[in-house]
N, C-alpha and C positions, 0 to 999 in steps of 0.2 A: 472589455467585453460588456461589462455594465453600461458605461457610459453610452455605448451605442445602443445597446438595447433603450434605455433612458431614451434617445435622441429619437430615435425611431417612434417611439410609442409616443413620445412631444409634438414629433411630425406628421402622425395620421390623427391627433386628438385634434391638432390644430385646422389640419386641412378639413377636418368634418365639421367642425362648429364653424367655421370661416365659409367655407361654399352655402351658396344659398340658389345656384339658379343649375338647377338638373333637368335630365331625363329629354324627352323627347320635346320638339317646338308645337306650341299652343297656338292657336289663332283668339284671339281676344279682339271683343268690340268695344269699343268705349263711346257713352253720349251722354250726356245731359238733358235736362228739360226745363231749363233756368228762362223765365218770361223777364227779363230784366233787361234795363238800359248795359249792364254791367258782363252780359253775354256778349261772345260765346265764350269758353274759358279755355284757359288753353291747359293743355296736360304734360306734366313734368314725372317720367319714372326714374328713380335711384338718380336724379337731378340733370336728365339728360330732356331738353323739349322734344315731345311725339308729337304734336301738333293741335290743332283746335277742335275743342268737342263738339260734334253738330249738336242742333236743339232738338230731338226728336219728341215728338207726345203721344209715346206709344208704350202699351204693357211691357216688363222686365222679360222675355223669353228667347230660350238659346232658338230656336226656331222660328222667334220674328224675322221676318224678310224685309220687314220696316230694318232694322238695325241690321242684319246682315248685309243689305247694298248699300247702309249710308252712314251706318256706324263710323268710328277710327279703328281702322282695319289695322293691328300689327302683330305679329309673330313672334313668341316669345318661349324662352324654355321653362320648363316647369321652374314653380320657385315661390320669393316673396320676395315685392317689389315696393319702395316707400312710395307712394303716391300723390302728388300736389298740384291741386286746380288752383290758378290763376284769374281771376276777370281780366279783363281787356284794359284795367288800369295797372296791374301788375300784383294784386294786392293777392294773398292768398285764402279764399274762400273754401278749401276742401283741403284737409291734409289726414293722411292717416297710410294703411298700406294695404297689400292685395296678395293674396296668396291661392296661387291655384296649380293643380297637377290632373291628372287626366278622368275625370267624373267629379272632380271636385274643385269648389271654389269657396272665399270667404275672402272675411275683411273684417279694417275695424278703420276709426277713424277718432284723430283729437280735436278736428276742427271739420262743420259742414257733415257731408255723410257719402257715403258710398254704397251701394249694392250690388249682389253679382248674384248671377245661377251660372251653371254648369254644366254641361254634356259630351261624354267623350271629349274630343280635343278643341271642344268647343266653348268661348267661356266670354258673358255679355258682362259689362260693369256700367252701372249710372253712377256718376257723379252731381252731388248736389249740396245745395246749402240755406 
């Protein structure tokens, strides 16, 4: 009876610290505003390619309509996600990770930089470096 109580309390400590992407699906934009030969960069989450970051030159806001028609539009669940921009030679310019759930968003980054705001299920990131 120990044992399984052991195995049990092993099995929920484990699934909690291990899950990382919950709760309801996010809409996230992703852009850049990199003036270089070395644009556009492409974006890599938890090591899977999402696609290439437009260049946009416009303020950080979840209510820009510059970035909601032309952003990288994808749908994600709440969570934290590792993040890596690429240039167009393959080389990695932006690495770090993105954490957001519903009113909220943040980040950090080891290499380049990233920013984000947040609104309801609504959530803008630049990548840059």
């Amino acid at each position: 009876m120990r044992t399984i109580k052991f195995f049990l309390l092993f099995a929920i400590l484990f699934s909690l610290t291990t899950c990382k992407k919950f709760g309801k699906p996010q809409d996230l934009f992703f852009y850049s505003d990199i003036e270089s030969s070395l644009a556009p960069m492409s974006l890599f989450l938890d090591g899977d390619y999402k696609g290439d970051l437009p260049n946009l030159h416009t303020r950080m806001a979840v209510d820009n309509d510059t970035i909601l028609t032309q952003g990288l539009h994808l749908t994600l669940k709440s969570g934290k996600y590792k993040l890596i921009g690429k240039d167009k030679q393959g080389t990695i310019r932006c690495e770090g990770t993105i954490k957001f759930s519903n009113n909220s968003a943040g980040g950090s980054s080891t290499k380049g930089g990233n920013g984000s705001a947040g609104s309801g299920n609504t959530t803008v990131v630049k990548l840059f470096f």
